[in-house]
PDB file of N, CA, C and O in Angstrom:
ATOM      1  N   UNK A   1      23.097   1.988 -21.918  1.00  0.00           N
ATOM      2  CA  UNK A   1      23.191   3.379 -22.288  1.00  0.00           C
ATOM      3  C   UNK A   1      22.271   3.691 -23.461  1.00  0.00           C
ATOM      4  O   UNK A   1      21.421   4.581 -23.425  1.00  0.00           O
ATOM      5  N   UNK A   2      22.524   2.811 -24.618  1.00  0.00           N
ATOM      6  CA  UNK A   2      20.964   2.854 -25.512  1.00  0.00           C
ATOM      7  C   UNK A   2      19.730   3.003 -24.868  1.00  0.00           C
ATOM      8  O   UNK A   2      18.999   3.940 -25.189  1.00  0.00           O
ATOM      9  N   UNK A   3      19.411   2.226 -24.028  1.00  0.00           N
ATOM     10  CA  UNK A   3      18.390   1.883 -23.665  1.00  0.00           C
ATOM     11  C   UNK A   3      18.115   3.361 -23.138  1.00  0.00           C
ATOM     12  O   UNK A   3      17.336   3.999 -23.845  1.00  0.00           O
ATOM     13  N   UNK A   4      18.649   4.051 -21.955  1.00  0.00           N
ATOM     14  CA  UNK A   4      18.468   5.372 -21.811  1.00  0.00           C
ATOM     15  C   UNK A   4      18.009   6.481 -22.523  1.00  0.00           C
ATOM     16  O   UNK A   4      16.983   7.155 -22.435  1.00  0.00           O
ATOM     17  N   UNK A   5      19.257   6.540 -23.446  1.00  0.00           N
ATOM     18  CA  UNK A   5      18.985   7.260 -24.860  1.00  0.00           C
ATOM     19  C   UNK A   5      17.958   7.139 -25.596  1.00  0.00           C
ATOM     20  O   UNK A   5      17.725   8.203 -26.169  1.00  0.00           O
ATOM     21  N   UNK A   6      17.291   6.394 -25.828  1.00  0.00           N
ATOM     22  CA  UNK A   6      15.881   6.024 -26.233  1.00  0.00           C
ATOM     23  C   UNK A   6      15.000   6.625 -25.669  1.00  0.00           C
ATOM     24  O   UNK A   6      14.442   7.418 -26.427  1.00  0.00           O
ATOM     25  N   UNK A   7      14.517   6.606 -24.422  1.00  0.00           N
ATOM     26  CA  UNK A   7      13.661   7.303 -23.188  1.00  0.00           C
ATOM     27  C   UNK A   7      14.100   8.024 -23.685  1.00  0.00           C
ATOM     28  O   UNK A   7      13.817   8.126 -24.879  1.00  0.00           O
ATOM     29  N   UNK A   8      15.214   9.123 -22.987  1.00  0.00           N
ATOM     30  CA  UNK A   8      15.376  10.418 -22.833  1.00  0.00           C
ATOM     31  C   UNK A   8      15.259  11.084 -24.329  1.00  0.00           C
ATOM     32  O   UNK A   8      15.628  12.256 -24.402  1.00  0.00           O
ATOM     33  N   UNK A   9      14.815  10.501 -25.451  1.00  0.00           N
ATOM     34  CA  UNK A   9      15.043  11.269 -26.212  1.00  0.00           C
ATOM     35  C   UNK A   9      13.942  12.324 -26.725  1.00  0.00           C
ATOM     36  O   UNK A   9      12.895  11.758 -27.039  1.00  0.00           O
ATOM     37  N   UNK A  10      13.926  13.500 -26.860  1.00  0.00           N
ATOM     38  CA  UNK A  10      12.743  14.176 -27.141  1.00  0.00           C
ATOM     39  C   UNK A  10      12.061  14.847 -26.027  1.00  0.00           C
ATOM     40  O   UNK A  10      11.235  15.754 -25.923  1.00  0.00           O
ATOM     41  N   UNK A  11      12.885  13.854 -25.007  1.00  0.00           N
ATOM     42  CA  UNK A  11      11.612  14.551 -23.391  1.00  0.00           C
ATOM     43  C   UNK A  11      12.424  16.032 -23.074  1.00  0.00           C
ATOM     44  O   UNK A  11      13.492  16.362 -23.589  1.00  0.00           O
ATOM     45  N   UNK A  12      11.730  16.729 -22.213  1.00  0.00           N
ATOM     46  CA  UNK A  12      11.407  18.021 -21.646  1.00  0.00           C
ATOM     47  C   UNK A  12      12.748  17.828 -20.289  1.00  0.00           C
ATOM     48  O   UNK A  12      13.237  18.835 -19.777  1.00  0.00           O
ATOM     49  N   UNK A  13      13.094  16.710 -19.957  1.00  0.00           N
ATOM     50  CA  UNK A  13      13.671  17.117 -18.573  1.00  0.00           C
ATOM     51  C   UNK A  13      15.139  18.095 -18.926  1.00  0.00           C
ATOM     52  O   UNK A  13      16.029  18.066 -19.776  1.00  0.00           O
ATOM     53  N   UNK A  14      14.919  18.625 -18.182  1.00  0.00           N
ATOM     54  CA  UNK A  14      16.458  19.347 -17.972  1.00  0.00           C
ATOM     55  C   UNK A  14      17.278  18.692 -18.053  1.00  0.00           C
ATOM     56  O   UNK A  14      17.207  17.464 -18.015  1.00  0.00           O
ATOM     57  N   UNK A  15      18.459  19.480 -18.209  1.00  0.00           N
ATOM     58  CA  UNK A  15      19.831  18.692 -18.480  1.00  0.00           C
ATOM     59  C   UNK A  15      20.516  18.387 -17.265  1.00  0.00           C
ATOM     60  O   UNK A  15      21.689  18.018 -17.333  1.00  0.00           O
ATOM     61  N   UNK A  16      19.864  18.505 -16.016  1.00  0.00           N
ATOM     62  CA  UNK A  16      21.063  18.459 -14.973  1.00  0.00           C
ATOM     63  C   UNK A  16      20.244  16.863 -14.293  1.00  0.00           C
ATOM     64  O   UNK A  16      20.884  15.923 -13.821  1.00  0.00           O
ATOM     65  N   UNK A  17      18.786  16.922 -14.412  1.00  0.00           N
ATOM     66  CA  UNK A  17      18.486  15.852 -14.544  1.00  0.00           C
ATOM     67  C   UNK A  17      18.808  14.588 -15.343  1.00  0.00           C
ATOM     68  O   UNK A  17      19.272  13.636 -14.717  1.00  0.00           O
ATOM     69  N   UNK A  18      18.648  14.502 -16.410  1.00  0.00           N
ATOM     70  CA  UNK A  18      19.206  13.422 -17.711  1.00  0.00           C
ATOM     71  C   UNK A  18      20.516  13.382 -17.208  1.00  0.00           C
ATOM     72  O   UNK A  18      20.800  12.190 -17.322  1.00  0.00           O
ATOM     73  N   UNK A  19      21.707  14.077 -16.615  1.00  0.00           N
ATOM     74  CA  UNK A  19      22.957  13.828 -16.496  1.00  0.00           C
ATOM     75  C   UNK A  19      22.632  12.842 -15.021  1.00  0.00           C
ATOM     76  O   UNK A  19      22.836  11.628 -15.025  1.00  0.00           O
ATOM     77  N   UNK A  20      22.206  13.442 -14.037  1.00  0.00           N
ATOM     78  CA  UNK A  20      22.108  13.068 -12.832  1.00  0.00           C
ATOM     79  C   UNK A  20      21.464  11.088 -12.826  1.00  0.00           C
ATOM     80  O   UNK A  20      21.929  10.142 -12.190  1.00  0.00           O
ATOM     81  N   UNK A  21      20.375  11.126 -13.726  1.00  0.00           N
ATOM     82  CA  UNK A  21      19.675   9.844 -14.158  1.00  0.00           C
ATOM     83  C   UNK A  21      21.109   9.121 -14.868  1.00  0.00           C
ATOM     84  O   UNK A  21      21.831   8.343 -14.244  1.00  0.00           O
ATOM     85  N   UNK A  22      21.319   9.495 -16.109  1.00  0.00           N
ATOM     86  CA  UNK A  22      22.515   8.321 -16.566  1.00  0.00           C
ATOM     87  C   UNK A  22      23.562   8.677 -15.598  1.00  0.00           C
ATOM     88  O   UNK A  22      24.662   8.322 -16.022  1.00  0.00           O
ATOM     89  N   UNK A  23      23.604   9.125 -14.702  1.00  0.00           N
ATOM     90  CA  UNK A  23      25.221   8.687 -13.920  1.00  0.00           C
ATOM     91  C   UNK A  23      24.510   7.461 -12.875  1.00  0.00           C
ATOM     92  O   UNK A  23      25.005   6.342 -12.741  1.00  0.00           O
ATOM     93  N   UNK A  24      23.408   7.872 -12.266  1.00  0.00           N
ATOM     94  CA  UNK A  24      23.009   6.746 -11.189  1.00  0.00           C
ATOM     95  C   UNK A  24      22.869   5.325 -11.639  1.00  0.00           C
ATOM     96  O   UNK A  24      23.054   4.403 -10.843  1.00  0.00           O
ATOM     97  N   UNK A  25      22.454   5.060 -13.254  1.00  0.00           N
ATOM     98  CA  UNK A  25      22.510   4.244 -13.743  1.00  0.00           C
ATOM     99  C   UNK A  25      23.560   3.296 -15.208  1.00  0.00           C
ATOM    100  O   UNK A  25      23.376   2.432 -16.065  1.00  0.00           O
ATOM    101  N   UNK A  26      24.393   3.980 -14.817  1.00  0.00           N
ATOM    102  CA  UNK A  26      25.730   2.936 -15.520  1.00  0.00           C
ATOM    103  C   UNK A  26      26.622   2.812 -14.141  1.00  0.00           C
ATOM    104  O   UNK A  26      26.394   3.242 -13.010  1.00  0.00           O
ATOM    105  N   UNK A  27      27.739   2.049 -14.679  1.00  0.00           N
ATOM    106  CA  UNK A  27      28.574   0.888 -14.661  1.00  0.00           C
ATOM    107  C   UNK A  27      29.496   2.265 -14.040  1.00  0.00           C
ATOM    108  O   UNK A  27      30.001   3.261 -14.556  1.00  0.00           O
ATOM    109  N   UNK A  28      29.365   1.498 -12.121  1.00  0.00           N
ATOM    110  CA  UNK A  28      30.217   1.901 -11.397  1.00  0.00           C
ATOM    111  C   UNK A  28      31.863   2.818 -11.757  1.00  0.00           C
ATOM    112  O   UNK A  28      32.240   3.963 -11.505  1.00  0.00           O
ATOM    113  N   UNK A  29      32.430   1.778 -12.367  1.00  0.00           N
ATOM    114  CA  UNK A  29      34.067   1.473 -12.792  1.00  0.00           C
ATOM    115  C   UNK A  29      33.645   3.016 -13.905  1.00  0.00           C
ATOM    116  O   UNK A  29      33.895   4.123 -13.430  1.00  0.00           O
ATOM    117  N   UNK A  30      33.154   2.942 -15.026  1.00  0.00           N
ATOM    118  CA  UNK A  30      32.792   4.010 -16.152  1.00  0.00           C
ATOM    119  C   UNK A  30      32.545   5.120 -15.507  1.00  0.00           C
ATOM    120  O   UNK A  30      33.254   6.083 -15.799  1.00  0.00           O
ATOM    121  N   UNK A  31      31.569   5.283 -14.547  1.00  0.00           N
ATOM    122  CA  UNK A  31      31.068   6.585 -13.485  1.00  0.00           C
ATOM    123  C   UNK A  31      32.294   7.047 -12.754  1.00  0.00           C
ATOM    124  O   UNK A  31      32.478   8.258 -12.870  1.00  0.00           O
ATOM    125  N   UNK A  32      32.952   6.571 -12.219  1.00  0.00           N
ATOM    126  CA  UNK A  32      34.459   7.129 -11.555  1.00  0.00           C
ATOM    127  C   UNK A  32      35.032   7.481 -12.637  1.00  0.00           C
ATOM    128  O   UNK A  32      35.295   8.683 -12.687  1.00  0.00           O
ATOM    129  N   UNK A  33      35.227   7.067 -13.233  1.00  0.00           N
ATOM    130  CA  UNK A  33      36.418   7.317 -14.068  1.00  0.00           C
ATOM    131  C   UNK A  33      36.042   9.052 -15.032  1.00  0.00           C
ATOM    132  O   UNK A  33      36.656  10.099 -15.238  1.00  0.00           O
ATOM    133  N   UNK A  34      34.909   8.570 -15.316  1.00  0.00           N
ATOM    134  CA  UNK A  34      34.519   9.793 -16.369  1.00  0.00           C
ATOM    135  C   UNK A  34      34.288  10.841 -14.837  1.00  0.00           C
ATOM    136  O   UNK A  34      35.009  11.807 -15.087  1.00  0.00           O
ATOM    137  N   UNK A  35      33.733  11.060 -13.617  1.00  0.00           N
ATOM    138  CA  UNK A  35      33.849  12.060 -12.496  1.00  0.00           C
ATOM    139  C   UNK A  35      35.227  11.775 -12.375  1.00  0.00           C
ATOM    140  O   UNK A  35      35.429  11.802 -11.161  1.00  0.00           O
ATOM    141  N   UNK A  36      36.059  11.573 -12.827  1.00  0.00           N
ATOM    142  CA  UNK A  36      37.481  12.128 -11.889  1.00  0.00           C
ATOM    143  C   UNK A  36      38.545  12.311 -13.819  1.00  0.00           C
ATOM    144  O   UNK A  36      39.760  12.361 -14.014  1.00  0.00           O
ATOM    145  N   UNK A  37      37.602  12.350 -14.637  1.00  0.00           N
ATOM    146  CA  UNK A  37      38.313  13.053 -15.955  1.00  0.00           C
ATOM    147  C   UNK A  37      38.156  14.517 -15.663  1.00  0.00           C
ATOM    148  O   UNK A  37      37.328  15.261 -15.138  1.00  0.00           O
ATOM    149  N   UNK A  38      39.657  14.608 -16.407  1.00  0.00           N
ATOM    150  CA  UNK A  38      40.668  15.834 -16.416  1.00  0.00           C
ATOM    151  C   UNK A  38      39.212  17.038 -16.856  1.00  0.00           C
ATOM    152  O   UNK A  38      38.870  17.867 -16.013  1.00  0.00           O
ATOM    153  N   UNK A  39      38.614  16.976 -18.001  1.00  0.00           N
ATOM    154  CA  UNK A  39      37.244  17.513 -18.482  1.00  0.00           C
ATOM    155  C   UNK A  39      35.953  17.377 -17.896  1.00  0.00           C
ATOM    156  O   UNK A  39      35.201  16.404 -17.842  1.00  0.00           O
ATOM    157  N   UNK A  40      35.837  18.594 -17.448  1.00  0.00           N
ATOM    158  CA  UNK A  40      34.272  18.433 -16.636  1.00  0.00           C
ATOM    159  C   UNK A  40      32.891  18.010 -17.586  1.00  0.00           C
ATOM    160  O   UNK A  40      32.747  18.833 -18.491  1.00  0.00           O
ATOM    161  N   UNK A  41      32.094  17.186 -17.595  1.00  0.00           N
ATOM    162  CA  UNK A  41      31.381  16.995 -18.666  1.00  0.00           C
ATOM    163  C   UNK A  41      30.302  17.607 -17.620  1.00  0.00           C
ATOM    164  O   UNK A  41      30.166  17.503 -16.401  1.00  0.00           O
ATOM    165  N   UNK A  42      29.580  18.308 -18.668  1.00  0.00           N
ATOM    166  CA  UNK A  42      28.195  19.269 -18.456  1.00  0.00           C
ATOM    167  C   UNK A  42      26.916  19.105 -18.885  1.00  0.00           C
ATOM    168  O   UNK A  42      25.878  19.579 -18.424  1.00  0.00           O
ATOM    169  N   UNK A  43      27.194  17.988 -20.327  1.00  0.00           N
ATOM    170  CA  UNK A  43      25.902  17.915 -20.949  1.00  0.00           C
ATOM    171  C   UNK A  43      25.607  16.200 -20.644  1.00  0.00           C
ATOM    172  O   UNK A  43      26.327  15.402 -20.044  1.00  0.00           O
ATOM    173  N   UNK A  44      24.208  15.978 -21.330  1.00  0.00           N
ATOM    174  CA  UNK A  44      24.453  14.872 -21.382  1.00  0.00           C
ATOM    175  C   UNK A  44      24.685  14.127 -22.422  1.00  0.00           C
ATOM    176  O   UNK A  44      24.632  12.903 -22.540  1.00  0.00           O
ATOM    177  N   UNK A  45      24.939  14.920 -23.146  1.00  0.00           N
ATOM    178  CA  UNK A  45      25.623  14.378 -24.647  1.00  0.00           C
ATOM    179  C   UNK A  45      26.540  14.131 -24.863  1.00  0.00           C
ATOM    180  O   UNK A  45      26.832  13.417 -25.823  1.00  0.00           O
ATOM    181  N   UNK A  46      27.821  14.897 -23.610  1.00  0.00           N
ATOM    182  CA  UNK A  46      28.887  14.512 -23.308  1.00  0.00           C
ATOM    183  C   UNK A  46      28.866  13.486 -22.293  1.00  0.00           C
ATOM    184  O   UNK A  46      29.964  12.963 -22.107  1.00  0.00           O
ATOM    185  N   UNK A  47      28.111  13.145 -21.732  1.00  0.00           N
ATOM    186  CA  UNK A  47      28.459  11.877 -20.659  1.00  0.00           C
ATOM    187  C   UNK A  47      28.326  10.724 -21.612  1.00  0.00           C
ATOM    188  O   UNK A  47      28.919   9.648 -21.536  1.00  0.00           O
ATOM    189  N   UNK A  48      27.167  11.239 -22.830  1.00  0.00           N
ATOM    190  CA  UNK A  48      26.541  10.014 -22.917  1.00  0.00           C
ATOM    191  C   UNK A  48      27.744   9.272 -24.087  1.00  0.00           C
ATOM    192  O   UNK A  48      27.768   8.045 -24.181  1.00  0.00           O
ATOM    193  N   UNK A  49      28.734  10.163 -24.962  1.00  0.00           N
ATOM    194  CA  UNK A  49      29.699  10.000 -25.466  1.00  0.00           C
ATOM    195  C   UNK A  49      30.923   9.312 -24.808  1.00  0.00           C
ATOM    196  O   UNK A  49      31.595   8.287 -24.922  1.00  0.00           O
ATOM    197  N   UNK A  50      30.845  10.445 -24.054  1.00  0.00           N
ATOM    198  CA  UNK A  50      32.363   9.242 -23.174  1.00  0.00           C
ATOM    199  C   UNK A  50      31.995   8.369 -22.356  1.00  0.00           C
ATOM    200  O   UNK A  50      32.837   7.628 -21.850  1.00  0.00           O
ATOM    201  N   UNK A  51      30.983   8.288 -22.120  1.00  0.00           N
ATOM    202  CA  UNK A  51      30.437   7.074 -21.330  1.00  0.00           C
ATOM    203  C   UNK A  51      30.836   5.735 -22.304  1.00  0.00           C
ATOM    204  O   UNK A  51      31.619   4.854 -21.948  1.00  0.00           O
ATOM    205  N   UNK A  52      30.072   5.780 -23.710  1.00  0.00           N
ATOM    206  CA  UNK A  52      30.217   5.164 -24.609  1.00  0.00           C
ATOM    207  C   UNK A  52      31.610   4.990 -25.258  1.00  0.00           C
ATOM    208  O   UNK A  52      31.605   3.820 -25.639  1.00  0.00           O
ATOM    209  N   UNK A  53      32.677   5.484 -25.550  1.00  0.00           N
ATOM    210  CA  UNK A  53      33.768   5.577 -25.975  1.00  0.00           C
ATOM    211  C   UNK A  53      35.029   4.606 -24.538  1.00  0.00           C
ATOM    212  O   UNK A  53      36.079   4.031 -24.827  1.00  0.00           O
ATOM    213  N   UNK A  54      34.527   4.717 -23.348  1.00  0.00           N
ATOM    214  CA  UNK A  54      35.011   4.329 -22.310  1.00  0.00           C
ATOM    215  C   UNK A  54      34.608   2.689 -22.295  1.00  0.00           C
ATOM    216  O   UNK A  54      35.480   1.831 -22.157  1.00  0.00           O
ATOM    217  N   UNK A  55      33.012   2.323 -22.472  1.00  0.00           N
ATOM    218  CA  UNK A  55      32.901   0.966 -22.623  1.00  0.00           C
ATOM    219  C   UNK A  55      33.424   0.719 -23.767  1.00  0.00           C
ATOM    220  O   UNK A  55      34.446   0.052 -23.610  1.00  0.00           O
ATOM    221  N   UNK A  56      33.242   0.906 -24.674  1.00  0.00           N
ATOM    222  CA  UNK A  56      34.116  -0.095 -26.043  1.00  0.00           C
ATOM    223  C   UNK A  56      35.285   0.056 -26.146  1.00  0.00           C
ATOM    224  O   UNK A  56      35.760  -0.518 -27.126  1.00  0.00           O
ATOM    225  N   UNK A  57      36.441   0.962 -25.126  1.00  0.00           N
ATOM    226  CA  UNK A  57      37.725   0.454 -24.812  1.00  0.00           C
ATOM    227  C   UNK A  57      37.535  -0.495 -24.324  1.00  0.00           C
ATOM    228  O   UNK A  57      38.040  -1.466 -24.888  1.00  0.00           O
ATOM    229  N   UNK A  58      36.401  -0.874 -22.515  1.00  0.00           N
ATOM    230  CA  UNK A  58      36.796  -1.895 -21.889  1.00  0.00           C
ATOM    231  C   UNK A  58      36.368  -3.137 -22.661  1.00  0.00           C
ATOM    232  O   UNK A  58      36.995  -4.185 -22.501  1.00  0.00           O
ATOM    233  N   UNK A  59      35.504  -3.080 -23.353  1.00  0.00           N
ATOM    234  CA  UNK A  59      35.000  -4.108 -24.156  1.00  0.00           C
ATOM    235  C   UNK A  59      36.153  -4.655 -24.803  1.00  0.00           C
ATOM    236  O   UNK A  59      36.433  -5.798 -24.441  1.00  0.00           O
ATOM    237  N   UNK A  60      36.998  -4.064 -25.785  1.00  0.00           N
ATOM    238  CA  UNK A  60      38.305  -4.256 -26.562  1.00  0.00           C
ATOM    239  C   UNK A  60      38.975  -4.939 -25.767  1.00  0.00           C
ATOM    240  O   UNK A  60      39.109  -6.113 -26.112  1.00  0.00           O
ATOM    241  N   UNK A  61      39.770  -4.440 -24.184  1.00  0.00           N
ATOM    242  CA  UNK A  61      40.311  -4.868 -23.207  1.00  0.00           C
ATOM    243  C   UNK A  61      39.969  -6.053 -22.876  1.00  0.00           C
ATOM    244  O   UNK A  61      40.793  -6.954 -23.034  1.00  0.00           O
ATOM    245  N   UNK A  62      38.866  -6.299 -22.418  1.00  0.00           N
ATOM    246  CA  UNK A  62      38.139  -7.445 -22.325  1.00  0.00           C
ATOM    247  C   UNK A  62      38.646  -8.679 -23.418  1.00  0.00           C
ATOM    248  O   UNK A  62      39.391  -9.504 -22.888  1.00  0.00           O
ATOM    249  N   UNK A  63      38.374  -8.887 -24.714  1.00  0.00           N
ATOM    250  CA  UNK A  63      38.609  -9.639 -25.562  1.00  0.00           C
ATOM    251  C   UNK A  63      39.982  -9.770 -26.048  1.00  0.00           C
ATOM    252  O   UNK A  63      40.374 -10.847 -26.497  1.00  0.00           O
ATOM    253  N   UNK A  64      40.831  -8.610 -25.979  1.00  0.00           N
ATOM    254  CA  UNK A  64      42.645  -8.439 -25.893  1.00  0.00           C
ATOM    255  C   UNK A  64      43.028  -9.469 -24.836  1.00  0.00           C
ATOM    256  O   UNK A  64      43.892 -10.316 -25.060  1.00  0.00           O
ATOM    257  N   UNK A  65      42.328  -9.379 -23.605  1.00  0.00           N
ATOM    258  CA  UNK A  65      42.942 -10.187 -22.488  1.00  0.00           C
ATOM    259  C   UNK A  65      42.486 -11.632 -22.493  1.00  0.00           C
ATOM    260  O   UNK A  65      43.178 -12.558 -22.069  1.00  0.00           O
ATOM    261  N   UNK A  66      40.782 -11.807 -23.209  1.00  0.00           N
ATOM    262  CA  UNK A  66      40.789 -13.812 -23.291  1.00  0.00           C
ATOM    263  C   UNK A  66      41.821 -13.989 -24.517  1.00  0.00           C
ATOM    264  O   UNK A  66      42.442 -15.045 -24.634  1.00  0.00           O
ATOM    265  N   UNK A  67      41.964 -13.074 -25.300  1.00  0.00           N
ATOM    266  CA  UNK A  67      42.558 -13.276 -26.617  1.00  0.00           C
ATOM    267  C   UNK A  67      44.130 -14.262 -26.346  1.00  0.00           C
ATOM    268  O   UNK A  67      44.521 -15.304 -26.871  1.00  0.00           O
ATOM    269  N   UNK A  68      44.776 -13.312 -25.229  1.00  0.00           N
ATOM    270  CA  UNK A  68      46.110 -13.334 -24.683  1.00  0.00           C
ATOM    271  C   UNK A  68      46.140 -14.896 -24.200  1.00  0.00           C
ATOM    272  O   UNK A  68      46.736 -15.878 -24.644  1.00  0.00           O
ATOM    273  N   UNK A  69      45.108 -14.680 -22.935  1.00  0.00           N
ATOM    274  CA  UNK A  69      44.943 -16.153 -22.099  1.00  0.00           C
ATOM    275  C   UNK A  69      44.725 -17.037 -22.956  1.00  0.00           C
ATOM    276  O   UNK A  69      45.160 -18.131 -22.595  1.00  0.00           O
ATOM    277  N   UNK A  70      44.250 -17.038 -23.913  1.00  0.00           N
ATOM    278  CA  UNK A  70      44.262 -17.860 -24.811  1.00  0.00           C
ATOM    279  C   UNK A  70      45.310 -18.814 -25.521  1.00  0.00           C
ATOM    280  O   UNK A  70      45.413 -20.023 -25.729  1.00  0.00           O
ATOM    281  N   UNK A  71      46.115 -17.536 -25.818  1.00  0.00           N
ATOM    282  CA  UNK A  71      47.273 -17.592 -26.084  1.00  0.00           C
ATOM    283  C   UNK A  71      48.030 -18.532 -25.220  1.00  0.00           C
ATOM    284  O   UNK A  71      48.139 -19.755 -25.300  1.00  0.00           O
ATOM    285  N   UNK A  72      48.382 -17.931 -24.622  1.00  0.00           N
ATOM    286  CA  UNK A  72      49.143 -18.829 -23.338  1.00  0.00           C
ATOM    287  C   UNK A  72      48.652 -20.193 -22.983  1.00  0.00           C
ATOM    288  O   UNK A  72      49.471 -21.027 -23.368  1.00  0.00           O
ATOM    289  N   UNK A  73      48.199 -20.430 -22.723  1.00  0.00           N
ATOM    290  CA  UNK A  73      47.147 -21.438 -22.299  1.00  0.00           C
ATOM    291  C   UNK A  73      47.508 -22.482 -23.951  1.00  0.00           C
ATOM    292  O   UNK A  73      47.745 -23.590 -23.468  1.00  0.00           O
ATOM    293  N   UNK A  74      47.606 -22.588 -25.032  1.00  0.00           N
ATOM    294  CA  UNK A  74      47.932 -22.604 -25.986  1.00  0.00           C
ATOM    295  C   UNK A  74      49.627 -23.334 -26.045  1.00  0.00           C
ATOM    296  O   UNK A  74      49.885 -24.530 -26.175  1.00  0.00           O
ATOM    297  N   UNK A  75      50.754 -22.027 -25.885  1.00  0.00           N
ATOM    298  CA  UNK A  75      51.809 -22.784 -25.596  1.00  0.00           C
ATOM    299  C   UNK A  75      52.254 -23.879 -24.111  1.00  0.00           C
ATOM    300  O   UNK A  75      53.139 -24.735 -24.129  1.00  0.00           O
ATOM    301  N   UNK A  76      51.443 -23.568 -23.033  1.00  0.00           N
ATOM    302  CA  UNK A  76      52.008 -24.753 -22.362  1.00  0.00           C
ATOM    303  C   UNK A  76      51.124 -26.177 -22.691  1.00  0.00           C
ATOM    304  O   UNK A  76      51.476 -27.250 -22.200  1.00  0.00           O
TER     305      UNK A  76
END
């Protein structure tokens, strides 16, 4: 998503483009989820936000759950 943001920054394309480009290119699981939020996002400043706010939950999730297995794995 950085990496995007970088390019797109400063350029001329329209906004329905830049939205249309970062949806074709992130993370399947993130793209559903943010198209089927309660809030229609319009810009791409809003995709590019909750796009971002959505991975560093799963990221968190991610490390909560080796954290856990860990755990476990631990007492037996």
């Amino acid at each position: 998503m950085q990496e995007f943001w970088k390019a797109v920054r400063g350029s001329e394309y329209k906004e329905r483009v830049l939205v249309k480009e970062f949806k074709s290119g992130m993370n399947g699981m993130i793209r559903k989820k943010l198209m089927e939020a309660e809030r229609l996002l319009l810009t791409i400043k809003q995709w590019y936000k909750c796009a971002t706010n959505l991975d560093r939950h799963w990221r968190e999730s991610q490390r909560e759950r080796e954290r856990l297995r860990g755990k476990r794995e631990e007492e037996n």
